[in-house]
C-alpha positions as CSV (number, residue, x, y, z in Angstrom):
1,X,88.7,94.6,111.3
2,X,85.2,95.6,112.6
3,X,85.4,99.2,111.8
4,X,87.2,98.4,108.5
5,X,84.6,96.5,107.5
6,X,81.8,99.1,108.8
7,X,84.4,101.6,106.9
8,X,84.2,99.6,103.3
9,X,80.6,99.5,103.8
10,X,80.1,103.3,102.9
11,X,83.0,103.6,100.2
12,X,82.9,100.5,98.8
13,X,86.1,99.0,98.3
14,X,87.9,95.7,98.7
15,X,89.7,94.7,101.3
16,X,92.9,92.5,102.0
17,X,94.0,91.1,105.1
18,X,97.8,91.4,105.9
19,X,98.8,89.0,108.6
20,X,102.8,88.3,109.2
21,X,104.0,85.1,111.3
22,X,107.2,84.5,112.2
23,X,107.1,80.4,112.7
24,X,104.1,78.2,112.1
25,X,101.2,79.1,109.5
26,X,98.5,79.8,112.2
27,X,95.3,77.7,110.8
28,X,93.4,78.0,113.8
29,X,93.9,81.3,114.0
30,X,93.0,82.2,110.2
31,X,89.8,79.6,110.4
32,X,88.9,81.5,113.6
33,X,89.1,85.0,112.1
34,X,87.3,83.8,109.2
35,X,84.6,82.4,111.0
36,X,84.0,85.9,113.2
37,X,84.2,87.8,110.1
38,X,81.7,86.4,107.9
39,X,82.6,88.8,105.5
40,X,84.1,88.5,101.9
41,X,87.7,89.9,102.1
42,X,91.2,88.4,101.0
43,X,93.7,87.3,103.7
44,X,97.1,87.3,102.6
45,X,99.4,85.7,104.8
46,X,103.5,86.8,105.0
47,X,105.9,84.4,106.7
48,X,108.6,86.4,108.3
49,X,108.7,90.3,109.3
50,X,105.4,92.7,109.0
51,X,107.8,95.6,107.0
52,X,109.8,93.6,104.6
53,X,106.2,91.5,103.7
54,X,104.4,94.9,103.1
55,X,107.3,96.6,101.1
56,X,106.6,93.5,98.4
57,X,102.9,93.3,99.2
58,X,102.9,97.2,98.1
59,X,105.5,96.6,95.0
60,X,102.8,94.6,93.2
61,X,99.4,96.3,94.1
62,X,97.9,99.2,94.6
63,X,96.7,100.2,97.5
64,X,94.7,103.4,98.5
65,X,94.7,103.1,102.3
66,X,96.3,100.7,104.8
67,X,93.9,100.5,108.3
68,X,95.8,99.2,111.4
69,X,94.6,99.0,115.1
70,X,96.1,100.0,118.2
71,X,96.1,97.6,121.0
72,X,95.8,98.8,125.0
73,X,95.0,102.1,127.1
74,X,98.5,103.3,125.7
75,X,97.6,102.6,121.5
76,X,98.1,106.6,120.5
77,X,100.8,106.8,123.1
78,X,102.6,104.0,121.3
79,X,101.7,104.8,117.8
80,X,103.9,107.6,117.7
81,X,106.8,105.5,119.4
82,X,108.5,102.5,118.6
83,X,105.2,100.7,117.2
84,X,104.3,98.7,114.2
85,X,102.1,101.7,112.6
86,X,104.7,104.6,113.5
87,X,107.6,102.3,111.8
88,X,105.4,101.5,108.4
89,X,104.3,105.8,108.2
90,X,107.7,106.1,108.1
91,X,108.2,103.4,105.1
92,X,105.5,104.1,103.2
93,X,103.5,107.5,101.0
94,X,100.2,105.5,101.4
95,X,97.3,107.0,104.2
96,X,97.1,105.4,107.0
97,X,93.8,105.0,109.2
98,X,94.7,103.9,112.7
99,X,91.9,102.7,114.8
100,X,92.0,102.3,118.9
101,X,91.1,99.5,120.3
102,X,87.5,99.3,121.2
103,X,86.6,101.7,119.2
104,X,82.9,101.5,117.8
105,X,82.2,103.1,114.1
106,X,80.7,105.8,114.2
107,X,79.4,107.4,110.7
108,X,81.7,110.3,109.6
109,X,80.2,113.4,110.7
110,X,82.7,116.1,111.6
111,X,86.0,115.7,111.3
112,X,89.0,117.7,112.2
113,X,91.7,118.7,110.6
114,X,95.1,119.5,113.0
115,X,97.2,122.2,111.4
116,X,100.6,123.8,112.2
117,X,99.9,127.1,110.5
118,X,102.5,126.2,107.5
119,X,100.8,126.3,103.9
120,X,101.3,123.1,102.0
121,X,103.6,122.4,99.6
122,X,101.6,119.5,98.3
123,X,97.5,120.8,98.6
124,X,96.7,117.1,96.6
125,X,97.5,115.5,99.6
126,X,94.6,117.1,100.8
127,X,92.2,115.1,98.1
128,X,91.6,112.5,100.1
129,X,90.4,114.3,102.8
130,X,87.8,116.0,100.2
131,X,86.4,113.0,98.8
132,X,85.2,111.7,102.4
133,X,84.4,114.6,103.2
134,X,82.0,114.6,100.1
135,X,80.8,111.1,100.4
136,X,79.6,111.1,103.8
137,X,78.4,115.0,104.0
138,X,80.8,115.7,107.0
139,X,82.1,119.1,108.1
140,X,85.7,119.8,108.1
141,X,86.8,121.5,111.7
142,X,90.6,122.7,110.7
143,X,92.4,123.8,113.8
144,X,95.3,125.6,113.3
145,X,98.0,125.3,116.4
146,X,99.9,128.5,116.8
147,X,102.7,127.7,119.0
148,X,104.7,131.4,119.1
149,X,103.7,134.7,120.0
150,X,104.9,136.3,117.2
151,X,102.8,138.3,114.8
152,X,100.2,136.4,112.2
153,X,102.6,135.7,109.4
154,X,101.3,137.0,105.9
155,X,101.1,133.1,104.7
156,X,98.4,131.8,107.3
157,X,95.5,134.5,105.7
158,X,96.9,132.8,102.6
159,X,96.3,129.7,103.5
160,X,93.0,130.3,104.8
161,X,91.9,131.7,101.7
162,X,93.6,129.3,99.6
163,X,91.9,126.6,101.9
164,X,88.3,128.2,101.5
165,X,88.9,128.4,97.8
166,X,89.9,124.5,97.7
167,X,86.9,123.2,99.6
168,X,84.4,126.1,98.4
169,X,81.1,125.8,99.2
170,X,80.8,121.6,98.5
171,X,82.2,120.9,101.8
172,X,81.0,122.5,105.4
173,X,84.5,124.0,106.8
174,X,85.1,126.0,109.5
175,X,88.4,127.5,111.4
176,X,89.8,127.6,115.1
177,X,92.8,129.2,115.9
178,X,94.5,128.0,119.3
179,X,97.6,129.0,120.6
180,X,99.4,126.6,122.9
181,X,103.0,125.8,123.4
182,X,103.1,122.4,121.3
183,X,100.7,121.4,118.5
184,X,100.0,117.9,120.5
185,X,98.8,120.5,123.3
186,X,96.9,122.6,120.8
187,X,94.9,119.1,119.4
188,X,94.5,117.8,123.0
189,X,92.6,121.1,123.7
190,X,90.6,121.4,120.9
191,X,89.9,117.6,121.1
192,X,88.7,118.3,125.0
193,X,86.9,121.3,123.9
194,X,85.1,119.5,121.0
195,X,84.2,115.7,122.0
196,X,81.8,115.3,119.0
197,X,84.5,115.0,115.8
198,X,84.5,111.1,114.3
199,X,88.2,111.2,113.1
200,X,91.2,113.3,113.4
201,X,92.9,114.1,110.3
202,X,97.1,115.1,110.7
203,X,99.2,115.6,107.4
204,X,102.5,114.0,108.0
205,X,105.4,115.8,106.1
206,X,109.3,115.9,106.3
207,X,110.7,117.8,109.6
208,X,107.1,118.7,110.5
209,X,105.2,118.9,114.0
210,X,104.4,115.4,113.5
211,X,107.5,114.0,113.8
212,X,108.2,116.2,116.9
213,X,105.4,113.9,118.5
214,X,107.9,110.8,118.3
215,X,109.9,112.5,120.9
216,X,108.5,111.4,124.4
217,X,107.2,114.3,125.8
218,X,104.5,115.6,122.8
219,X,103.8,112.0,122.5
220,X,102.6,111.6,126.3
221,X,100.8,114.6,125.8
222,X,99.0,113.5,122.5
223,X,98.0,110.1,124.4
224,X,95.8,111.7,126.8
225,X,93.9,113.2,123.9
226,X,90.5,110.8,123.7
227,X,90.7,107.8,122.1
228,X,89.5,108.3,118.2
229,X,90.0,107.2,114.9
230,X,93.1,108.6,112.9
231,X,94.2,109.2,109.7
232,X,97.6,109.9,108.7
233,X,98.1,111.7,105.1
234,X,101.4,112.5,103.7
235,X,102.0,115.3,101.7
């Protein structure tokens, strides 16, 4: 809630408070919250289960980005696996920002951008991504993951170009090809390599590598990555 609010402060939206309870309405809790939040948001509370609350939250407004927290040493672990955030990315079209426990906000800066190589089917999915980019002046780092040894296909200079063309010169970009065997590997690298970035960008779309890091293995690997802010976009 910290961060979000640090967040709204430099885009300047409204936010709304989504708390699900399964038995008692929690007052304390609520009065509590309120009182270490001196802030002016709304707090809509859902009796019964997180998903089913959120499906009819989302029916009847619009939302532009959902913010969730990951709790323990194991939150990106976890998000990909079995969590609350991994099961509403699967529910919803809406971006997701996922924020790690203890994490302090940081003013967007540099962010990256994790590719698999593949062009997009969608590029407005990648509109979002612009207009931060643009509001706070930060550099886009794309790192495309190359995972076979087979030669460049034709699409990837493609892409580049089609990617220069789409941020031109309003937004500071810059490439990095890696190859590693996995694209969880080829983040964790890069991520290793470049400790400086304020948010990690992945584009979520249907049979890509991001659902390869729900499988246990890519999942562990992507948890030892370092803890930072992330934001889910689906094509």
């Amino acid at each position: 809630m910290s961060y979000a609010i640090e967040f709204q402060k430099e885009f300047n939206f409204s936010i709304t408070c989504l708390h699900a309870y399964n038995k008692n309405r929690p007052k304390r809790r609520v009065e509590k919250f309120k009182t270490h939040f001196p802030f002016e948001f709304k707090l809509e509370l859902i009796a019964g289960d997180l998903f089913s609350g959120f499906e009819s939250y989302e029916a009847r407004n619009k939302i532009d980005l959902i913010i969730m927290g990951t709790k323990g040493a194991q939150g990106i672990k976890k998000l990909f696996k079995g969590s609350n955030t991994s099961n509403l990315m699967l529910q919803t079209n809406t971006p997701i920002l996922i924020i790690p426990e203890d994490t302090h906000y940081e003013s967007l800066n540099k962010i990256l951008w994790a590719s698999d190589f593949k062009p997009l089917i969608n590029p407005n999915s990648l509109d979002l991504l612009k207009k931060i980019a643009l509001s706070t002046d930060s550099s886009i780092r794309i790192a495309h993951v190359k995972t076979s040894n087979k030669k460049t296909n034709p699409h990837t200079k493609t892409e580049k170009r089609w990617e220069d063309k789409y941020f031109g010169r309003e937004i500071r970009h810059s490439f990095k090809k890696i190859r590693k065997s996995s694209v969880s590997k080829g983040i964790k690298f890069y991520l290793d390599h470049k400790d400086d970035n304020n948010l990690l960008v992945l584009i979520r779309r249907e049979h890509g590598f991001m659902d390869k890091l729900f499988r246990k293995n890519h999942s562990e690997e992507f948890a030892r990555s370092p803890t930072l802010p992330v934001m889910i976009i689906h094509e």
